[in-house]
C-alpha positions in Angstrom: 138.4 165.6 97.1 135.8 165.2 100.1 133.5 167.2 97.8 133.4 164.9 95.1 133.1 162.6 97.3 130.3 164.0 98.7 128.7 163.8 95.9 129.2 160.6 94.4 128.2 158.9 97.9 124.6 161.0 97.1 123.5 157.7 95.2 123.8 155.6 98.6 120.8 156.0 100.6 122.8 154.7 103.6 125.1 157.7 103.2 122.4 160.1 102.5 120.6 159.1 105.8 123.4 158.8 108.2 124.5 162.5 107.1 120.9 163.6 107.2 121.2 163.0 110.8 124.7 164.5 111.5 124.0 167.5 109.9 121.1 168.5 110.8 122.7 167.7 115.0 125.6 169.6 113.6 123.3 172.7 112.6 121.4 172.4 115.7 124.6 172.8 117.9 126.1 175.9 116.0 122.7 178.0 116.0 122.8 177.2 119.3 126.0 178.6 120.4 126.4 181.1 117.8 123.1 183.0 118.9 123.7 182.4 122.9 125.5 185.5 123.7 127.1 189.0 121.8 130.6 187.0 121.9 129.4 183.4 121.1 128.5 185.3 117.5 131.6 187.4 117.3 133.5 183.7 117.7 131.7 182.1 115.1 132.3 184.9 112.5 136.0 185.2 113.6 136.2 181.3 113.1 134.3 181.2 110.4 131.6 178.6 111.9 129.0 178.2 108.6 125.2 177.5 110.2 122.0 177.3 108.4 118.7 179.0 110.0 116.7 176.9 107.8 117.4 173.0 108.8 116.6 172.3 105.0 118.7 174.7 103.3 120.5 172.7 100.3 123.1 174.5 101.1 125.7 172.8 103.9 125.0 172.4 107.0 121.2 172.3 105.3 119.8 168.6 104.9 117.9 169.7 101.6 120.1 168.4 99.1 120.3 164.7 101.5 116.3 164.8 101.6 116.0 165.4 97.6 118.6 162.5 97.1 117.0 160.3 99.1 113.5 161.0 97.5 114.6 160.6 94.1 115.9 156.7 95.0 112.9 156.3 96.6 111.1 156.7 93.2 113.8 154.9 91.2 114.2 151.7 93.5 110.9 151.4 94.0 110.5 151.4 89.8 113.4 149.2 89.6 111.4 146.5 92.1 108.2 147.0 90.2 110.6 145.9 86.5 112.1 142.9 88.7 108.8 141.5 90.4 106.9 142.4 87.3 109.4 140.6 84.9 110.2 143.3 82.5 114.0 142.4 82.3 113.2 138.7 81.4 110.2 139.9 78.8 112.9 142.2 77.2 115.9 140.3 77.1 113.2 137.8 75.2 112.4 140.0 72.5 116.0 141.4 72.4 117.5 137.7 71.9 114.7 136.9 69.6 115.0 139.6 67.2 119.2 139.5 67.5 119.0 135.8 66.7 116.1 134.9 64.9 117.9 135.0 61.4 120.4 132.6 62.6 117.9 130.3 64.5 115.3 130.4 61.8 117.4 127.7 59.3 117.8 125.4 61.8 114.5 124.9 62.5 113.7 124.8 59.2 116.3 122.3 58.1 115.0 119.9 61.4 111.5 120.2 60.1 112.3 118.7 56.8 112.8 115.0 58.7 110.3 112.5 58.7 108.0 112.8 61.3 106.1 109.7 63.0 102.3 109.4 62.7 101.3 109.8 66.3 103.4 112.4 66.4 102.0 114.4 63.8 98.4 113.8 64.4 99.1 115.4 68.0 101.2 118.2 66.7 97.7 118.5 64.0 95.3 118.2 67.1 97.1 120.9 69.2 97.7 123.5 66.4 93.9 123.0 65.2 92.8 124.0 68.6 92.7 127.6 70.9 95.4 126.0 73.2 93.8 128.4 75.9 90.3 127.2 75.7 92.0 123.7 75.6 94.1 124.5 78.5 91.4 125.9 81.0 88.5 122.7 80.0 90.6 119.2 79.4 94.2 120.0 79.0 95.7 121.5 82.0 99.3 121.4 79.9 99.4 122.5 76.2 102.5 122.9 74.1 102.6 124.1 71.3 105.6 124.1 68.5 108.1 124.9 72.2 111.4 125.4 70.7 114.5 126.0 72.1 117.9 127.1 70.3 121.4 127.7 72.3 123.9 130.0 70.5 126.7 129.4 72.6 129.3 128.0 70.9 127.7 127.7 67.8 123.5 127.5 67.6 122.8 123.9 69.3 118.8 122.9 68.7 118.2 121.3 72.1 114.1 121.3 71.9 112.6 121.0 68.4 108.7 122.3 67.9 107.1 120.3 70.1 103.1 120.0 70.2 101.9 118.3 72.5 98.8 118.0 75.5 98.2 116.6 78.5 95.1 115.8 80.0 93.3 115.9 83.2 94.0 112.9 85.0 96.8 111.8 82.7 100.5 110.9 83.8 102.3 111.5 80.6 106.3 110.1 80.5 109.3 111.8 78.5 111.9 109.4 77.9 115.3 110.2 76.6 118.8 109.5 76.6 120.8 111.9 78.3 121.1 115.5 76.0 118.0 114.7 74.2 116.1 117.7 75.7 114.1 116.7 78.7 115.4 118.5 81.1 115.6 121.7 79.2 111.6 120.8 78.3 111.2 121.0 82.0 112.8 124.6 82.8 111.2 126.5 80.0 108.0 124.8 81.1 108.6 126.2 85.2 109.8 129.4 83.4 113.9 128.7 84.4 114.6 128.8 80.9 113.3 131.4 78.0 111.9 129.7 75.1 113.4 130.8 71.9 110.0 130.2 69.9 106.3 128.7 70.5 104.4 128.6 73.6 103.2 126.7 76.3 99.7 127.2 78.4 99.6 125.6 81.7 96.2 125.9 83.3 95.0 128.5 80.2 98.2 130.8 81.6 101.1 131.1 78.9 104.8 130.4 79.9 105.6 133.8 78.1 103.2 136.4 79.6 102.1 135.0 82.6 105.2 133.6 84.4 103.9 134.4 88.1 100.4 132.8 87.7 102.3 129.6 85.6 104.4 129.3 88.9 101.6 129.5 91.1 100.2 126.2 89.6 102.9 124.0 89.1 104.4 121.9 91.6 108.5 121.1 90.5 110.9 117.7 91.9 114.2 118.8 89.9 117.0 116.7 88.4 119.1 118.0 90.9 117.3 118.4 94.9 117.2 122.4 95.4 116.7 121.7 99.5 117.5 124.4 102.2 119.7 122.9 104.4 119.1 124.9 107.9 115.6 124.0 108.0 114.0 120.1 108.7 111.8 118.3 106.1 108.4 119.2 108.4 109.7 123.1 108.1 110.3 122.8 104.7 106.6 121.0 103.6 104.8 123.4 105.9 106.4 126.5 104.3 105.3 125.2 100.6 102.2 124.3 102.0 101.7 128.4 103.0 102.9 129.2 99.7 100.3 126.7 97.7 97.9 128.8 99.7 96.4 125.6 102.0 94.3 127.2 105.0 96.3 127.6 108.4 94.3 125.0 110.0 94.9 122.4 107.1 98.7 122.3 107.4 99.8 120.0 109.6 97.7 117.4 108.1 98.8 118.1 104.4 102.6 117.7 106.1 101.6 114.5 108.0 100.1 112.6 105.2 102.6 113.8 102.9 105.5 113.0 105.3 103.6 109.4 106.0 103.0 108.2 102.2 106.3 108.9 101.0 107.9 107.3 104.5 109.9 110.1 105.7 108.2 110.7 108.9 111.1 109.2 111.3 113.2 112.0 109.2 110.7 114.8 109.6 112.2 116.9 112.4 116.1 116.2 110.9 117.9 118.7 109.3 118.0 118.4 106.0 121.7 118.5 105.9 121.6 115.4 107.4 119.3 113.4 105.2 120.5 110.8 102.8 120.6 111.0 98.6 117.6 108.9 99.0 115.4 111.0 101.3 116.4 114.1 99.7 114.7 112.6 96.9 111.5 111.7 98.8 111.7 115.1 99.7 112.3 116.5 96.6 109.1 114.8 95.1 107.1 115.7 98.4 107.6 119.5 97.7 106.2 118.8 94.1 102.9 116.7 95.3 101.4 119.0 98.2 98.8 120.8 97.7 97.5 119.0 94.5 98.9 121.5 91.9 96.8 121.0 88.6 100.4 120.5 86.8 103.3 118.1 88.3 106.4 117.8 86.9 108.5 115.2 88.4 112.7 114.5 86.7 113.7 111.4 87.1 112.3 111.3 91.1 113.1 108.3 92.1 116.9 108.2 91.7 118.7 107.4 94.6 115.8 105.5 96.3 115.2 102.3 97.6 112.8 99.4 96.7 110.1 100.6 99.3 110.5 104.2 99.0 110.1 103.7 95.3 107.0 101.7 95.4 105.6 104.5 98.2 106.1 106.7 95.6 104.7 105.6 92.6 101.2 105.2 95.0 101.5 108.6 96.0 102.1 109.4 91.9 99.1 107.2 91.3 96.7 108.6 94.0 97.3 112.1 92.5 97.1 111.0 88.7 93.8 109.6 89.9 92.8 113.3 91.9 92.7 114.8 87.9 96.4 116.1 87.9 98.3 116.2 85.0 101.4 114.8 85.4 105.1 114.9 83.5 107.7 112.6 84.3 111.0 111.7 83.3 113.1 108.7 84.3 115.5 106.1 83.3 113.6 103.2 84.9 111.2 101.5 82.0 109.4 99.7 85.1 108.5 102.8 86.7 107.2 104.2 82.9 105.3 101.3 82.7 103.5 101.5 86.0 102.9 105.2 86.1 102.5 106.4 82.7 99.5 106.5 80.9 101.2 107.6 77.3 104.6 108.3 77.0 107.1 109.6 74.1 110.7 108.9 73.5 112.7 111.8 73.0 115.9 111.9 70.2 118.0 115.2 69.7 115.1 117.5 71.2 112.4 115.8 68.9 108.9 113.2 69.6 110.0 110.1 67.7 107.8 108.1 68.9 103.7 108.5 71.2 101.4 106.3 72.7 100.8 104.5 75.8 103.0 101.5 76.6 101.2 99.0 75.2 101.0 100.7 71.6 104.7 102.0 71.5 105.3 97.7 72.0 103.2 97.1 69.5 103.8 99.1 67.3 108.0 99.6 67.3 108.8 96.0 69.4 109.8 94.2 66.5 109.5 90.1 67.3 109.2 88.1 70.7 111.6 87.3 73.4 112.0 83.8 74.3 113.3 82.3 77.4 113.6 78.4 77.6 115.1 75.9 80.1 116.4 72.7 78.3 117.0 69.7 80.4 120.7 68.8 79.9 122.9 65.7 81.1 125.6 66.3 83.2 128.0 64.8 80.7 126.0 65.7 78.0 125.5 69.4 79.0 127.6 70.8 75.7 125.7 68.9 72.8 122.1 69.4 74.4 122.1 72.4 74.6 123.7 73.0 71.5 121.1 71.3 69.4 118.2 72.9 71.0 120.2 76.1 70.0 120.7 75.4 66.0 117.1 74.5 66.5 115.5 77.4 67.2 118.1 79.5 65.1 117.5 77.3 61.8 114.0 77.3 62.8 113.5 81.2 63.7 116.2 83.0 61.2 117.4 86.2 62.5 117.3 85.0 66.1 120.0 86.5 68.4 121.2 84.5 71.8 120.9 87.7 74.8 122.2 85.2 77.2 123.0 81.5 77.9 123.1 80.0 81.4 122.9 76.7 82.7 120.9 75.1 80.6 119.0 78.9 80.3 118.7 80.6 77.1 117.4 84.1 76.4 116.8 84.5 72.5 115.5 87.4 70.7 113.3 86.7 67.6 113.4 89.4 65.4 111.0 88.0 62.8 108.4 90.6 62.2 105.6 88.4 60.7 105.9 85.3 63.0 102.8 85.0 64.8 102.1 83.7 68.7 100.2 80.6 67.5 103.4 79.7 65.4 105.7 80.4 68.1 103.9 78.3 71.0 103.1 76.0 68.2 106.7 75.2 67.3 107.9 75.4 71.1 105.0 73.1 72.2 106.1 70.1 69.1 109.5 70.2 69.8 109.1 70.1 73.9 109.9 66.5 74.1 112.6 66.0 71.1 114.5 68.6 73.1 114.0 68.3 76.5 112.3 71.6 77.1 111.2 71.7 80.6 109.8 75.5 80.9 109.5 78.2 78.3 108.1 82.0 78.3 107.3 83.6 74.9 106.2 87.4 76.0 106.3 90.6 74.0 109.1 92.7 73.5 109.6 95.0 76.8 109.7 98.9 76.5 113.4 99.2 77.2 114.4 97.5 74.1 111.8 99.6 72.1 113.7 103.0 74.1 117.0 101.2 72.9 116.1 101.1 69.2 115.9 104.5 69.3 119.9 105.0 70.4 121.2 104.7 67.0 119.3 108.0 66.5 120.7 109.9 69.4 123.7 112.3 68.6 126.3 113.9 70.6 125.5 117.6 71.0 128.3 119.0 69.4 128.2 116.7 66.5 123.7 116.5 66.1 122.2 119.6 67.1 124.0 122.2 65.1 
């Protein structure tokens, strides 16, 4: 039994070692008192005390066969690091997965490409094909997708992403809304290389997402959905560290942290633990990790969750200043205010695909169908009921289609859902009417990007139920 053992525990370079060392200490003593005297050797044959003359006999007490075993893992961990650091596993569980599955993935793509596809959306998807998405990459698109798929086959193939094309200029903050499951987030980690991509490609900085996964890292800077913080170290040990990693000179680093740490108001938490830091700053953190050193690509989910008024604003200026710098930046987020200030085009997102492109102002134009309208009607106490009322029938009889958002002391909030009305015929009809009415104020204004977003929810489908 201890002879198998013996062998078996030959894999463990540990084991091979430590008896290297016994042995050969084990040898040394026997030769020694075997061949000190006429009756030291007569003792050792009478006992049967087995010695090697050669310290590197394979045979035991030799250390040969521990040196050979430990030579041979030398050669096959050192491989084994060389297939990890070098990504062979990843590159070969890609082509493994893709040639299993690609029968089974190949009809739901092809069944999702037969839907009707926006305009914007296709001329982008035309541009980017049309193109060398490297050449376009490396000169004025630091970010270039092109047809980025992904399909999950756990239970049951679920299309989560959905052939996008798209690019993302120098300069240019561009914003991927979406309800939750409609494939942003999955976007993201195929785009950091977190997730593989079951078909196209993507070319950050000329580098593809597929080939050239270290050098794609080495140029990104990543705020997750969810913080990925260590919680031993402080938030001034933790910027300094990326700061080494983004390769900023030695004598650089402190002011990278210290400007960092002051424009995103986290320098009374700097030397805290970041255990002890709040949903809020974990966040500021979060997003600081992403911005230092000026990455050319910056992907930033949803970063602002969890923040306060101030922070946020702190935030989007330190977005802004870096936008302005010639990064390319990708965003996600729930808050339509902070698209609108950031964003310079943005596209709505439904069951993995574009339905919509454009900067703010043309996505309003374009999908906002009608005005809002927000009037306060001067009301008698006793009369409150049947003022109100009639201004109400008024602009109903007068604007058909209208729906009443919200009614509150003597405050109405109407929707007019009349494509083809017109701003002079709006302020035209509010301005004749002012006196017969009582209107004291009024606002006519454009419909705002959430309710554009929202028009899209009737397109959104569960996962289980949409994406197989």
């Amino acid at each position: 039994m201890s002879q198998l053992l013996d062998k078996i525990f030959l894999i463990f370079p540990n084991y091979c070692l430590g008896m290297s060392f016994s042995q050969f200490y084990q040898n040394y003593e026997f030769l020694s008192f075997c061949f000190s005297s006429p009756l030291s050797k007569w003792v050792c044959n009478v006992y049967n005390i087995t010695y090697q003359t050669n310290y590197f006999s394979m045979s035991e007490p030799g250390v040969g066969r521990f040196l050979v075993a430990l030579s041979l893992q030398g050669v096959v961990y050192i491989a084994l690091l060389f297939v990890i650091e070098l990504q062979c596993v990843h590159t070969l569980r890609r082509l493994l997965t893709s040639l299993g599955k690609r029968r089974k993935q190949l009809p739901l793509m092809e069944d999702a490409a037969l839907l009707p596809e926006d305009r914007d959306v296709a001329e982008e998807r035309k541009r980017v094909l049309e193109c060398q998405p490297i050449i376009e990459s490396m000169v004025g698109s630091p970010l270039v997708l092109q047809e980025l798929s992904k399909v999950y086959s756990s239970g049951g193939n679920i299309l989560a992403v959905d052939r996008l094309s798209l690019a993302v200029g120098k300069g240019e903050c561009f914003g991927l809304l979406g309800f939750n499951g409609a494939g942003k987030t999955t976007t993201f980690k195929m785009l950091t290389c977190d997730e593989s991509v079951t078909s196209g490609d993507a070319y950050i900085d000329g580098y593809s997402i597929l080939r050239d996964i270290k050098k794609v890292q080495q140029r990104i800077g990543y705020c997750p959905q969810f913080d990925a913080l260590l919680d031993h170290m402080t938030g001034r040990e933790t910027l300094s560290m990326y700061a080494r990693l983004r390769g900023i000179p030695e004598k650089y680093v402190c002011g990278c942290v210290e400007n960092v740490l002051r424009s995103l108001l986290l320098e009374p938490h700097a030397d805290k633990l970041v255990r002890s830091y709040s949903g809020g700053n974990k966040r500021k953190l979060s997003a600081a990790i992403a911005l230092i050193g000026g990455p050319p690509v910056i992907f930033l989910d949803e970063p602002s969750t969890g923040m306060d008024p101030v922070a946020r604003r702190l935030l989007w200026d330190a977005v802004t200043r870096t936008r302005e710098s010639g990064k390319a930046i990708i965003i996600t987020s729930h808050s339509m205010e902070e698209c609108e200030a950031l964003c310079t085009r943005l596209a709505v997102m439904v069951n993995g695909q574009f339905k919509c492109l454009g900067s703010p102002q043309h996505l309003k134009s374009k999908f906002g169908s009608g005005y809002t309208l927000l009037a306060k009607v001067h009301i008698e106490a006793e009369l409150e009921d049947s003022d109100l009322q009639l201004f109400k029938d008024f602009i109903e009889s007068t604007f058909p289609g209208s729906q009443l958002k919200d009614e509150h002391q003597g405050m109405v909030h109407y929707h007019l859902t009349d494509k083809t009305l017109t701003w002079a015929q709006v302020f035209g009809t509010l301005e004749a009417a002012k006196e017969k009415y009582q209107i004291e104020d009024y606002c006519v204004s454009q419909i705002s990007l959430e309710q554009v977003f929202l028009s899209f929810a009737q397109f959104q489908h569960c996962t289980e139920r949409g994406r197989k």
